[in-house]
N, C-alpha and C positions, 0 to 999 in steps of 0.2 A: 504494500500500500504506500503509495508517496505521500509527502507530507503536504501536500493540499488537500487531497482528498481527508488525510487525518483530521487539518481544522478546519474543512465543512462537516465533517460529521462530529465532530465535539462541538461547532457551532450549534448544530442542530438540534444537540443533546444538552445542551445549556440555557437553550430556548423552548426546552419541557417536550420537544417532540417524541414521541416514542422510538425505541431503536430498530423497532418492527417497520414504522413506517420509514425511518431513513436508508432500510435495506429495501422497501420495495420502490418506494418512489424518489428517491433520490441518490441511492448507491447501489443497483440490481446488480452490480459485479461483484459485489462482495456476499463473504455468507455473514450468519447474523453477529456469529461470534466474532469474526471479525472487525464487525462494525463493538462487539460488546470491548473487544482487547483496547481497541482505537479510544472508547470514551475512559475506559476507567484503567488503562496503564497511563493517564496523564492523571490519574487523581481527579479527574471528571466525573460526574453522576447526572444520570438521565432524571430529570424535576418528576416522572412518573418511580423510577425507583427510589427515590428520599422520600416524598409520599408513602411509597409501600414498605420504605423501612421503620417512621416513623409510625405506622399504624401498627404494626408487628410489634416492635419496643413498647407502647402506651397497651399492647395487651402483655405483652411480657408482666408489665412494669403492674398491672391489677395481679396478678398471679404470685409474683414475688415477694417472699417475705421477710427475707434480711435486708437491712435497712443501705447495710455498703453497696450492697447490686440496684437495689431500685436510683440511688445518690448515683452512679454508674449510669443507666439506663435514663434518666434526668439530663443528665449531661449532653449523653451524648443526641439523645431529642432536640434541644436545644440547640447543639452546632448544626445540627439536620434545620432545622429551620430557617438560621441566619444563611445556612446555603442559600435555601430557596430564596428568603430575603435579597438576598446580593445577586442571584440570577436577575429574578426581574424588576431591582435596578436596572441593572444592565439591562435589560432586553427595552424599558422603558425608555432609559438614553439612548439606542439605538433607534428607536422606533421614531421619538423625539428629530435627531438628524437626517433619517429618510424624509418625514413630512417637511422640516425644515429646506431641503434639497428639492422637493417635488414643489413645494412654492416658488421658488426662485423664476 
């Protein structure tokens, strides 16, 4: 995989689109895992998997009973959020300079 096609598909995955759809309609040469190594060997996460991991954790986290793992499970909720947070910042500043450009 060259490294353009790398940062349109962690573009893509940064902008919440699912990795299913970046394999069918936007990278069909790749397989899916391929597209999965591309988002998260940069330490990227697809806005639908931090979703699915924070719903998993917050049921962990009613099931658990010692108090050091729920403080654990807390935490890491948390930096799962500020992702998302800080995605769509970003996606919103981007969004912000396309209309900015298509006015001109």
């Amino acid at each position: 995989m060259n490294k353009k096609d790398k940062a349109g598909i962690q573009a893509f995955a940064q902008e919440g689109k699912q990795l299913s759809k970046i394999m069918e309609l936007d990278y069909p040469e790749y397989e899916y895992w391929e597209i999965y190594e591309a988002v998260h060997d940069a330490g990227g996460k697809s806005a639908l998997g931090v979703k699915r991991t924070i719903a998993n954790r917050l049921v962990t986290l009613v099931d658990t009973g010692r108090k050091q793992e729920r403080e654990e499970i807390i935490e890491e909720v948390e930096e799962l959020v500020w992702h998302l947070y800080d995605s769509l910042k970003k996606s919103q500043q981007k969004l912000q300079a396309i209309r900015k450009a298509l006015d001109k």
